[in-house]
Every structure is written in structure tokens, then in C-alpha cells.
Biopython code that builds the backbone (N, CA, C, O; Angstrom):
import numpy as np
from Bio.PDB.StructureBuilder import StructureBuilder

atoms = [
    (1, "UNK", "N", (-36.061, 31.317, 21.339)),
    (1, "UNK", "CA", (-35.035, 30.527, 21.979)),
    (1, "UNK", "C", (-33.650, 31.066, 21.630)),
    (1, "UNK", "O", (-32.842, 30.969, 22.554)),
    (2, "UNK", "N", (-33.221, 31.584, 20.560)),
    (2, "UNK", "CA", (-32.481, 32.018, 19.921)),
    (2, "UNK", "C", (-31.645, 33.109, 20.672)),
    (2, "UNK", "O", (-30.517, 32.902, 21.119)),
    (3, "UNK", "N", (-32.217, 34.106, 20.746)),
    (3, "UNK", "CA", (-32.461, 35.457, 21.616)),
    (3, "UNK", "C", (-32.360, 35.411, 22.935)),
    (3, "UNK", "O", (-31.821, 36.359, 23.507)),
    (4, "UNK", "N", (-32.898, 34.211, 23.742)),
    (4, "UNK", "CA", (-32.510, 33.496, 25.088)),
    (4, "UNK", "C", (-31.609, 33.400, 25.146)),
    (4, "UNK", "O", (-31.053, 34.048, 26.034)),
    (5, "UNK", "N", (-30.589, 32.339, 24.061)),
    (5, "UNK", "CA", (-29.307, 32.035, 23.757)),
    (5, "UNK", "C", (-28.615, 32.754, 24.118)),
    (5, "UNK", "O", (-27.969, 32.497, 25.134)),
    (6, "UNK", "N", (-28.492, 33.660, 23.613)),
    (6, "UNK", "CA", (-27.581, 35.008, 23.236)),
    (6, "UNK", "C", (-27.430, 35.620, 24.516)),
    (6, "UNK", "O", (-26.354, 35.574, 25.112)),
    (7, "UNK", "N", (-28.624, 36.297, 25.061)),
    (7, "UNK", "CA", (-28.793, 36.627, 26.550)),
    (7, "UNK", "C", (-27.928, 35.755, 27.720)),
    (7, "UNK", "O", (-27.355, 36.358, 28.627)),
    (8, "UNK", "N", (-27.879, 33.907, 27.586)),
    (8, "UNK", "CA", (-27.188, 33.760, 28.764)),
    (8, "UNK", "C", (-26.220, 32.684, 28.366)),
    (8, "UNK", "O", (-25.706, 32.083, 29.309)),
    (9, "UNK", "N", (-25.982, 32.439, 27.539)),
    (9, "UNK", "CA", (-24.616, 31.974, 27.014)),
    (9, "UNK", "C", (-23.330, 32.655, 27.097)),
    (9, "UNK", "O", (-23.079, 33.688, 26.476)),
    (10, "UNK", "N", (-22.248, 31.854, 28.141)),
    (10, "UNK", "CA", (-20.917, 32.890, 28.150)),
    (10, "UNK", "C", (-20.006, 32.547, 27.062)),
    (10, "UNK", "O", (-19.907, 31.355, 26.771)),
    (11, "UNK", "N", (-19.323, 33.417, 26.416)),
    (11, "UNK", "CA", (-18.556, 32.755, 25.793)),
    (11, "UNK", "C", (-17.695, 31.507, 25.430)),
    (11, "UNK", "O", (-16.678, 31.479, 26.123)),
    (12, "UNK", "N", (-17.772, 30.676, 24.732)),
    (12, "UNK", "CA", (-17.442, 29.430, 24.571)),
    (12, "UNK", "C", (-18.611, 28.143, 24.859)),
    (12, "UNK", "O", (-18.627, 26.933, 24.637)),
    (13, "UNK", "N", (-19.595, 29.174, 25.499)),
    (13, "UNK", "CA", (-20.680, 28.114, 26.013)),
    (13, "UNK", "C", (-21.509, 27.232, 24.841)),
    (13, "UNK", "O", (-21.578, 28.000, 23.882)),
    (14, "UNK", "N", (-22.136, 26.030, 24.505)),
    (14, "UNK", "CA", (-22.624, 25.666, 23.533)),
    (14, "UNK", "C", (-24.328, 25.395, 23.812)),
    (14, "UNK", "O", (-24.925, 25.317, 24.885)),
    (15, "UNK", "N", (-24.837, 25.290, 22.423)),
    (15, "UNK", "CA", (-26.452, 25.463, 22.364)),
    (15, "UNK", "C", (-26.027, 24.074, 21.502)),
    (15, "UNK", "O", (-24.946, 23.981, 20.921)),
    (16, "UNK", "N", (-26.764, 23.308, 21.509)),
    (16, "UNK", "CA", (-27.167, 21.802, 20.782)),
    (16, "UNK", "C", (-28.463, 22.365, 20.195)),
    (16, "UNK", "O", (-29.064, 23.220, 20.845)),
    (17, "UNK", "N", (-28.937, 21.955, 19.027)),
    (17, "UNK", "CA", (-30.621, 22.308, 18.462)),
    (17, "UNK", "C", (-30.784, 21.303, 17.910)),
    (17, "UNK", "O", (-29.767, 20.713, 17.546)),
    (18, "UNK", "N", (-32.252, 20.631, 17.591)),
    (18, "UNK", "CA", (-32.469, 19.800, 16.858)),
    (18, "UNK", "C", (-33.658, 20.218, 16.127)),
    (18, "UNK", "O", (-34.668, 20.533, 16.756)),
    (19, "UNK", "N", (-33.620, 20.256, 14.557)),
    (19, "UNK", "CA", (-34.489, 20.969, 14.155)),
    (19, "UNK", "C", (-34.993, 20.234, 12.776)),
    (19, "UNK", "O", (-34.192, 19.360, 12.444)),
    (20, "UNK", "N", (-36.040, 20.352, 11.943)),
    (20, "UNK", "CA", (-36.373, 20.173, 10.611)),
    (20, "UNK", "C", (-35.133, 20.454, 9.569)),
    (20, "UNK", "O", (-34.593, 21.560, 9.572)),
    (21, "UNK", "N", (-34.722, 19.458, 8.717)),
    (21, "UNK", "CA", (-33.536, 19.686, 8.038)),
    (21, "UNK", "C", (-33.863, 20.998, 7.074)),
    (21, "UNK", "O", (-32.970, 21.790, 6.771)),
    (22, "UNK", "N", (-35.326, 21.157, 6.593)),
    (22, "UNK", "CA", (-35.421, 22.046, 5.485)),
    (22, "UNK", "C", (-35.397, 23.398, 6.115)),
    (22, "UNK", "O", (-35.184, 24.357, 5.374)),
    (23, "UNK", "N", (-35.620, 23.627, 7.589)),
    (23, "UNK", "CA", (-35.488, 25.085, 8.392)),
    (23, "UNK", "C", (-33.892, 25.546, 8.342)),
    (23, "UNK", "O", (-32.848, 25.011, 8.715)),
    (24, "UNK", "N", (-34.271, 27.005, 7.591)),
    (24, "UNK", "CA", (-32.719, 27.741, 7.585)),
    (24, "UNK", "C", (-31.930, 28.332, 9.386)),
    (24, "UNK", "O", (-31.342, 29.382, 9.643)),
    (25, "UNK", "N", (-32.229, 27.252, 10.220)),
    (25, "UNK", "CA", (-31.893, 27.955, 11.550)),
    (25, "UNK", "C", (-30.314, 27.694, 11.827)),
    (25, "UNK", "O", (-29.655, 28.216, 12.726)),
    (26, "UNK", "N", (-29.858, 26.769, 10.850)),
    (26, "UNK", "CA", (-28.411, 27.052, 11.056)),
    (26, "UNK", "C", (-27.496, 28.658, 10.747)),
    (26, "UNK", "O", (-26.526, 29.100, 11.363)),
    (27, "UNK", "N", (-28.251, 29.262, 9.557)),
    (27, "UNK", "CA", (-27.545, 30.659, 9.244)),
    (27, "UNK", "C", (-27.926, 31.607, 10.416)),
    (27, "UNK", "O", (-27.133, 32.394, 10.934)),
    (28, "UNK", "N", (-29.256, 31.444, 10.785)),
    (28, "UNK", "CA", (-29.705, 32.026, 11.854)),
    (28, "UNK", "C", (-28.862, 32.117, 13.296)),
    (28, "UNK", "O", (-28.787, 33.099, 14.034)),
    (29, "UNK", "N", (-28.221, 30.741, 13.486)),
    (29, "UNK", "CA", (-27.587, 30.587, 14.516)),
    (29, "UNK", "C", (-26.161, 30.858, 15.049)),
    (29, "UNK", "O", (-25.703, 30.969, 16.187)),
    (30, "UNK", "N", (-25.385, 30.954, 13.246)),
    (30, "UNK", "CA", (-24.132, 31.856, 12.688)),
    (30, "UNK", "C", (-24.425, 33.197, 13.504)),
    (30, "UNK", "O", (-24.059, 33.621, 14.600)),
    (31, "UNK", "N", (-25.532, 33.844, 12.132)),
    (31, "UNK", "CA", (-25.639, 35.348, 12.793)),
    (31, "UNK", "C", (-25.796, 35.568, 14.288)),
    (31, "UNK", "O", (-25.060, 36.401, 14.817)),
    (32, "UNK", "N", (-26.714, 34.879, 15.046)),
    (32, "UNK", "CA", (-26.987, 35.419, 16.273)),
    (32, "UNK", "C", (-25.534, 35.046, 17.257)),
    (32, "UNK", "O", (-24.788, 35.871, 17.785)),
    (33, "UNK", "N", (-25.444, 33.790, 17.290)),
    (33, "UNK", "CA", (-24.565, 33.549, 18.799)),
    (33, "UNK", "C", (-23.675, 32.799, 17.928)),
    (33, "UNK", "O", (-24.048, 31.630, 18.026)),
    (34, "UNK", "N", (-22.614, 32.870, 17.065)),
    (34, "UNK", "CA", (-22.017, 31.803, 16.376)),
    (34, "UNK", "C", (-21.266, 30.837, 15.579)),
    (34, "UNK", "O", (-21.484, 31.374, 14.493)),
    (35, "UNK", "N", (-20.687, 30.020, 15.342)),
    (35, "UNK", "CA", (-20.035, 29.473, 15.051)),
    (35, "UNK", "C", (-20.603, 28.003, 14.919)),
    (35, "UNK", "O", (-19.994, 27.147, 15.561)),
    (36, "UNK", "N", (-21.725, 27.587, 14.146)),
    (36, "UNK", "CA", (-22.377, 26.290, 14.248)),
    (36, "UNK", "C", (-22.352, 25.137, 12.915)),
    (36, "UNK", "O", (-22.790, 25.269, 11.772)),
    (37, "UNK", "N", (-21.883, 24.355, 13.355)),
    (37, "UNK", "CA", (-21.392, 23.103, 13.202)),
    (37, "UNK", "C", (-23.042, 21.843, 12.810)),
    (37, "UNK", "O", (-24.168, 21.830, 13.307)),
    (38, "UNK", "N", (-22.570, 21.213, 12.030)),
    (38, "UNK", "CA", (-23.439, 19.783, 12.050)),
    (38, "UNK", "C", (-22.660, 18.794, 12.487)),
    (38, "UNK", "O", (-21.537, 18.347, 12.254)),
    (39, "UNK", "N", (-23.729, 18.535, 13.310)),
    (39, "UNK", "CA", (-23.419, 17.183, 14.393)),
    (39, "UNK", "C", (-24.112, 16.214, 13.560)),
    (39, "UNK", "O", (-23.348, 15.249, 13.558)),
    (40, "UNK", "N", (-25.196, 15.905, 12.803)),
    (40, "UNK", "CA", (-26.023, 15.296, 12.393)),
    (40, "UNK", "C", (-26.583, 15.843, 11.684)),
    (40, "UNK", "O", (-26.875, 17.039, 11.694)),
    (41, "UNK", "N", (-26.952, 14.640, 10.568)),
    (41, "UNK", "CA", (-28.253, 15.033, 9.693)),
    (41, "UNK", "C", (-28.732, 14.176, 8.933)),
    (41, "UNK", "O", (-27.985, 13.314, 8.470)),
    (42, "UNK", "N", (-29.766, 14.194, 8.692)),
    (42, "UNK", "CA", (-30.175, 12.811, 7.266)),
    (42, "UNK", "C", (-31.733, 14.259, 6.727)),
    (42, "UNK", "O", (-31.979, 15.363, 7.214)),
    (43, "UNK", "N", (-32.418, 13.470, 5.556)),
    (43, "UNK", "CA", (-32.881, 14.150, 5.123)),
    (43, "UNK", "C", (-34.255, 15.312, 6.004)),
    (43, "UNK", "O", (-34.620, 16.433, 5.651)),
    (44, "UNK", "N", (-34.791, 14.352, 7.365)),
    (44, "UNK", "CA", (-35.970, 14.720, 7.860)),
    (44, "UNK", "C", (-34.911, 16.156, 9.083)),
    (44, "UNK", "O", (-35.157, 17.362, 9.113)),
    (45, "UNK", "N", (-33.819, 15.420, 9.894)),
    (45, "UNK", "CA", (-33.364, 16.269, 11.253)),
    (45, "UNK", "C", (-32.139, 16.551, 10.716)),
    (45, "UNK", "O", (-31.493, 15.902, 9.893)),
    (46, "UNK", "N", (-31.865, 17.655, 11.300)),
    (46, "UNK", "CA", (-30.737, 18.395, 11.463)),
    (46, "UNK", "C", (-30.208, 18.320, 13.070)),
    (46, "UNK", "O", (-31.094, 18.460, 13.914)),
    (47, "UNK", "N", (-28.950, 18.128, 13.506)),
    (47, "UNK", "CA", (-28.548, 18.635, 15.207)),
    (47, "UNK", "C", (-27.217, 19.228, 14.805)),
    (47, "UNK", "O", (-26.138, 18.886, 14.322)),
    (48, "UNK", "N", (-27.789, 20.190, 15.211)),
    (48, "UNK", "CA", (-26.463, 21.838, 15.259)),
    (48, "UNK", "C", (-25.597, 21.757, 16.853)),
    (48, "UNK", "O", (-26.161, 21.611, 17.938)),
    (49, "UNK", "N", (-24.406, 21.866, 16.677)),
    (49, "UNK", "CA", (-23.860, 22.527, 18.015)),
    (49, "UNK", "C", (-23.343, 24.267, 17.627)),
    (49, "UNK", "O", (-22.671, 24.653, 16.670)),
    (50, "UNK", "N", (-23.698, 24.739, 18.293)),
    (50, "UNK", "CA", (-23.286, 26.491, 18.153)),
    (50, "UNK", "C", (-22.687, 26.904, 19.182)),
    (50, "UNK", "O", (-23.304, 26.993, 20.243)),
    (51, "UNK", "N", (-21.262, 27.269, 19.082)),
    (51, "UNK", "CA", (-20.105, 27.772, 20.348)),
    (51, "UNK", "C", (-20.520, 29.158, 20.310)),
    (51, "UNK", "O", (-20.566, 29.767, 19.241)),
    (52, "UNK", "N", (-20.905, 29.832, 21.713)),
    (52, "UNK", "CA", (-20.823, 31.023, 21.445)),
    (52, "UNK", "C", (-19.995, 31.784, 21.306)),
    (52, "UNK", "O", (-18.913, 31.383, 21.734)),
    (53, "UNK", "N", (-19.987, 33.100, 20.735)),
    (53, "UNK", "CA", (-18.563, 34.038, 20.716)),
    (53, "UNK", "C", (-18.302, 35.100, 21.845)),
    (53, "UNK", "O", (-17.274, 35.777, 21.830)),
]
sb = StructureBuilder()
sb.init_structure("model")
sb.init_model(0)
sb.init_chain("A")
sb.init_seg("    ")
for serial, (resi, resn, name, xyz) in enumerate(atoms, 1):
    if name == "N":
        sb.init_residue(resn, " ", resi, " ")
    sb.init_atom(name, np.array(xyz, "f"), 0.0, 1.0, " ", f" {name:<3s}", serial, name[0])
structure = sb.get_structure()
């Protein structure tokens, strides 16, 4: 999904994720397309917004 991202996201465009809090996909989402932010979290979910660059 990640790699999708990247492919059709225009700049400034945003990806929302909602994921397992203990998954490292926020650094993941830095490196690939990013600039990502917590929108949310408690101990079980995480929701990321990631602006692309």
C-alpha cells in the first residue's frame, strides 16, 4: 500500500492509515512519502495522516 502511495499521490496529497499501535509504519511512512503526523492513538490503534512531498 505504501509503494501505491508513493506512485499516485501528488504532492501535498494525504494518506490517512489506521494501524496496530505496536507496528513501526509511522517511520516507514516518513521514509517513503513523508511527513506523518498522529491524528490518534491509545494503546491498541494508531491513525497517521502523511502529506506527501
Amino acid at each position: 500500500m505504501f509503494d501505491e502511495a508513493t506512485r499516485v499521490l501528488r504532492p501535498g496529497g494525504q494518506l490517512w492509515c489506521v494501524f496496530n499501535s505496536h507496528l513501526p509504519y509511522r517511520k516507514e511512512l516518513n521514509v517513503r512519502l513523508g511527513r506523518t503526523q498522529i491524528a490518534l492513538q491509545d494503546p491498541n490503534f494508531t491513525v497517521t495522516v502523511t502529506t506527501a512531498r
